[in-house]
Backbone as ProteinMPNN parsed JSONL, in Angstrom:
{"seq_chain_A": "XXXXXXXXXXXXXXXXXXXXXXXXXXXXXXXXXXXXXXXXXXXXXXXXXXXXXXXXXXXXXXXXXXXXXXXXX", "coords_chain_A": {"N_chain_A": [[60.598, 145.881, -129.147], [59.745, 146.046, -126.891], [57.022, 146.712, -127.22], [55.991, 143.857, -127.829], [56.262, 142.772, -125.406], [54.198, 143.796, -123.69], [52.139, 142.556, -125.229], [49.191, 140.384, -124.968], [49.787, 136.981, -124.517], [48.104, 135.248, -125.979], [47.48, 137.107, -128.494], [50.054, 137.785, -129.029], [50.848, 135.322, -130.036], [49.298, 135.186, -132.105], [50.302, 137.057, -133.69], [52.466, 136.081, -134.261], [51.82, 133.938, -136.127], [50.874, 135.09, -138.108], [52.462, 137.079, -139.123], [54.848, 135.107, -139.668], [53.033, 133.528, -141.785], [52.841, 134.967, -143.873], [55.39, 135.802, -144.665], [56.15, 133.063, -145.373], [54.327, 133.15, -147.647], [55.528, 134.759, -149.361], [54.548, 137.301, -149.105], [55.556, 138.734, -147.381], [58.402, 140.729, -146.682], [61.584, 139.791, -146.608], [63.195, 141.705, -144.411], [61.293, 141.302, -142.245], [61.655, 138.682, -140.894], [63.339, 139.481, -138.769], [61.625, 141.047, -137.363], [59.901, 138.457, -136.49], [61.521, 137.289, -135.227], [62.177, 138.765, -132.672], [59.66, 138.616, -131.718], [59.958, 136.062, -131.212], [61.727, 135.978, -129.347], [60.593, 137.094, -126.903], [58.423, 135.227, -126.457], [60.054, 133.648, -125.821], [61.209, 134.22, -123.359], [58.571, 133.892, -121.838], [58.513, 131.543, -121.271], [57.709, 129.914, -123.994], [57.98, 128.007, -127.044], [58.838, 128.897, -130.158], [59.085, 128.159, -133.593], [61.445, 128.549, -135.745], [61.647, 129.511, -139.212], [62.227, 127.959, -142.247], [64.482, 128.799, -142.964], [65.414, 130.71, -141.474], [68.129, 131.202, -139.78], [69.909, 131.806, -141.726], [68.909, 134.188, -143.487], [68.669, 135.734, -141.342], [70.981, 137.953, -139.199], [72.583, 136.744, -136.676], [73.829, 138.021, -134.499], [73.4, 140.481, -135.198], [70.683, 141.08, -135.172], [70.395, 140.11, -131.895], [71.792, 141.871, -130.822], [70.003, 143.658, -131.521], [67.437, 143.415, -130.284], [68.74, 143.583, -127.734], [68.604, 146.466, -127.97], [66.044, 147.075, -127.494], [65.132, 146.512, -124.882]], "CA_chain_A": [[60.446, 144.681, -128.352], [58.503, 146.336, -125.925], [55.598, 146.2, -127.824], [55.472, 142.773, -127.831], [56.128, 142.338, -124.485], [53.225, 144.136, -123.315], [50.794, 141.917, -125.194], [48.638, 139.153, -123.614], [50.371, 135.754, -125.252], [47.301, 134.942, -127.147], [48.205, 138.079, -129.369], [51.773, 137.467, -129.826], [50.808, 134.184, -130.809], [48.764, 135.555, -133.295], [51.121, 138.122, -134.392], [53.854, 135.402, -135.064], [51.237, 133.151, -136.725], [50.397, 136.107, -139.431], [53.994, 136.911, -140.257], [55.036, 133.978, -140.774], [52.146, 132.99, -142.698], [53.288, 136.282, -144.822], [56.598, 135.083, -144.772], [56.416, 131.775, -146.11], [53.934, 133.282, -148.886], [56.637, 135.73, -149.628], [53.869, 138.766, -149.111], [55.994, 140.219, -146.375], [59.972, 140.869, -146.713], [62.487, 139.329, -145.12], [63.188, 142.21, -142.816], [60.101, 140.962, -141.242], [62.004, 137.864, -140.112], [63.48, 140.168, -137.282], [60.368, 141.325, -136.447], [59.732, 137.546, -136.457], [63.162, 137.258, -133.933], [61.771, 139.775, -131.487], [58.692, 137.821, -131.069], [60.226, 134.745, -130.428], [62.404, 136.528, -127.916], [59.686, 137.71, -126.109], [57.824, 134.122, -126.402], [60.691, 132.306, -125.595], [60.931, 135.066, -122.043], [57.451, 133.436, -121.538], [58.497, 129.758, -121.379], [56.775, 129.131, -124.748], [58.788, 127.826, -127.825], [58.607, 129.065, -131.248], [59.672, 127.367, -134.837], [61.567, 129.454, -136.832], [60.99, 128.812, -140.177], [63.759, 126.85, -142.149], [65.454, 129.195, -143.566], [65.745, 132.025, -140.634], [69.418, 131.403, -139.875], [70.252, 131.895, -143.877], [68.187, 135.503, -143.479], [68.981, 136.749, -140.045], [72.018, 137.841, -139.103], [72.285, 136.65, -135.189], [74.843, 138.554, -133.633], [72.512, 141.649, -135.675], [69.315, 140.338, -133.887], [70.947, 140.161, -130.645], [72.151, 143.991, -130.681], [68.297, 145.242, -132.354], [67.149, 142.641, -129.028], [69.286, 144.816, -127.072], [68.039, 148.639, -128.229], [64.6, 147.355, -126.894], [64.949, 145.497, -123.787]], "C_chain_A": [[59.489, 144.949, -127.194], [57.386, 146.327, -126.131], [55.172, 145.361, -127.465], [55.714, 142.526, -126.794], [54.823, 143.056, -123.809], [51.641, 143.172, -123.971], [50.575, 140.737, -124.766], [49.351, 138.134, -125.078], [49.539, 135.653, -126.19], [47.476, 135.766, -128.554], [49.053, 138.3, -129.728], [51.776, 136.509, -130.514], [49.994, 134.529, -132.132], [49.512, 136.022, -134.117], [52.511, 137.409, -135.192], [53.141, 134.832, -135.923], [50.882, 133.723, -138.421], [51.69, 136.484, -139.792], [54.665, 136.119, -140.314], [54.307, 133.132, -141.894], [52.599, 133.469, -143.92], [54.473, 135.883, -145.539], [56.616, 134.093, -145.75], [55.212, 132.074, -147.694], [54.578, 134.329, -150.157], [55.691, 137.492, -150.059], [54.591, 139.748, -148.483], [57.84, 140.03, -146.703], [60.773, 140.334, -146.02], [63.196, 140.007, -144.142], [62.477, 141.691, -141.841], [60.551, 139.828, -140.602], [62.966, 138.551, -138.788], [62.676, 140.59, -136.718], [59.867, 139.567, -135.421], [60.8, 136.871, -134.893], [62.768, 137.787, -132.851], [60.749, 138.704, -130.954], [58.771, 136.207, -130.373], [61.049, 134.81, -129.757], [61.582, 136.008, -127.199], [58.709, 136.29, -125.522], [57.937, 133.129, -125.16], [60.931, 132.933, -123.536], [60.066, 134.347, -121.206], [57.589, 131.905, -120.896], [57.746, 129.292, -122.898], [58.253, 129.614, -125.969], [58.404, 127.929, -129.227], [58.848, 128.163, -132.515], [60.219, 128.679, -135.272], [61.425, 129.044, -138.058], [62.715, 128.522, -140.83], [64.795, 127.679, -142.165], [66.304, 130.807, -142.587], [67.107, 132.143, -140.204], [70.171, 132.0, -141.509], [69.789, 133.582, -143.505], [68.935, 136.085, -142.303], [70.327, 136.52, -139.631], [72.261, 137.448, -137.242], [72.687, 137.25, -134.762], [73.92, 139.866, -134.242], [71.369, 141.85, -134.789], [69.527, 140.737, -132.623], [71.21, 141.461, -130.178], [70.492, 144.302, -130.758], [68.24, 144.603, -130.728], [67.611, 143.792, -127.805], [69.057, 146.347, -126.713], [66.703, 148.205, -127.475], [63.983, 146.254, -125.468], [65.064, 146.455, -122.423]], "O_chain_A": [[58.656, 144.18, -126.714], [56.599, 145.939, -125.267], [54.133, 145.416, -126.809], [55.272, 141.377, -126.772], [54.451, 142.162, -123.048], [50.527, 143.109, -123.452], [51.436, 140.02, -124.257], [49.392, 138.475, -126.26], [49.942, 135.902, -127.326], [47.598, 135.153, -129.615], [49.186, 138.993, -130.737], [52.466, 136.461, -131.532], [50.276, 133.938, -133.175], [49.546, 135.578, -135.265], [53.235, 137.792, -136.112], [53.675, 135.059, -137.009], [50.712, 133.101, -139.47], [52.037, 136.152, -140.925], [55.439, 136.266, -141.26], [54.809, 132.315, -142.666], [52.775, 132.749, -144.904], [54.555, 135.67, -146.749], [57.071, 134.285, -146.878], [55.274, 131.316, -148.662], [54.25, 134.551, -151.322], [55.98, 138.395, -150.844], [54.563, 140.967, -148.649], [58.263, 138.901, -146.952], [60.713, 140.376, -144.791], [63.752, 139.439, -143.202], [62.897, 141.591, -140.688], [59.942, 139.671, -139.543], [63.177, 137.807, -137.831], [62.756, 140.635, -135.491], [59.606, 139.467, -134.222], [60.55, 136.18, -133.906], [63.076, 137.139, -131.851], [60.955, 138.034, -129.942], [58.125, 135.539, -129.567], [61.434, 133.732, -129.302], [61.579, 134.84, -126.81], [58.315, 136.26, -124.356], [57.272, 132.485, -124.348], [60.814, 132.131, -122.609], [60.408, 134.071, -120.056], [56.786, 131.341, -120.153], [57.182, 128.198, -122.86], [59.033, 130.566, -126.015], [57.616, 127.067, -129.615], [58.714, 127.006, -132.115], [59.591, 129.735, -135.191], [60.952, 127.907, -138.068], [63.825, 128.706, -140.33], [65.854, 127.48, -141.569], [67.234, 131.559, -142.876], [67.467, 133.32, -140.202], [71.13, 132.727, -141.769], [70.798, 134.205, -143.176], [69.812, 136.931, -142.482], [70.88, 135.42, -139.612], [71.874, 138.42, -136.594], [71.811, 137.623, -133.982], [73.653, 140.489, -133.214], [71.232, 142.663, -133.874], [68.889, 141.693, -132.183], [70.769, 141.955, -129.14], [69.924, 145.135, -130.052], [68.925, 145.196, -129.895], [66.905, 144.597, -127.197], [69.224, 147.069, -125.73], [66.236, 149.096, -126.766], [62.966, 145.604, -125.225], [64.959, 145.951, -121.304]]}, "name": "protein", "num_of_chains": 1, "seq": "XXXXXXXXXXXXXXXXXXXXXXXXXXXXXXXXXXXXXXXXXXXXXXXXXXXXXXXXXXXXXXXXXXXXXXXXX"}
C-alpha cells in the first residue's frame, strides 16, 4: 500500500485504469482485485472515488482486504 501511496494521482489513476481493464478482460487474476482494493484505498485517502467493478464484493473477501490494508499502512 505504500507503493501506491507514494505515487502522484495521475499514476494511480492509471494503475487502476490498467487492472481493471485486465480484469474485466480476464488477462489478470482475480487476486489482482486486491491489488485493485489497495488502490482504491489509497484513492479514496485522496478524496477521489473509485468504481469497483460489479462483481468485487463476490471476489474479495472484505474483512481479508481490511487486514492486507492494515500490514501496509
Amino acid at each position: 500500500m505504500n507503493f501506491y501511496k507514494k505515487l502522484p494521482t495521475d499514476l494511480l489513476l492509471s494503475f487502476y485504469s490498467e487492472i481493471a481493464m485486465n480484469i474485466k478482460k480476464g488477462t489478470l487474476t482475480k487476486n489482482m482485485y486486491y491489488e485493485l482494493g489497495l488502490i482504491i484505498s489509497v484513492a479514496s485517502q485522496r478524496g477521489i472515488t473509485l468504481q469497483k467493478p460489479h462483481d468485487f464484493e463476490q471476489v474479495v473477501n472484505q474483512k481479508s482486504l481490511e487486514n492486507f490494508c492494515l500490514l501496509f499502512t
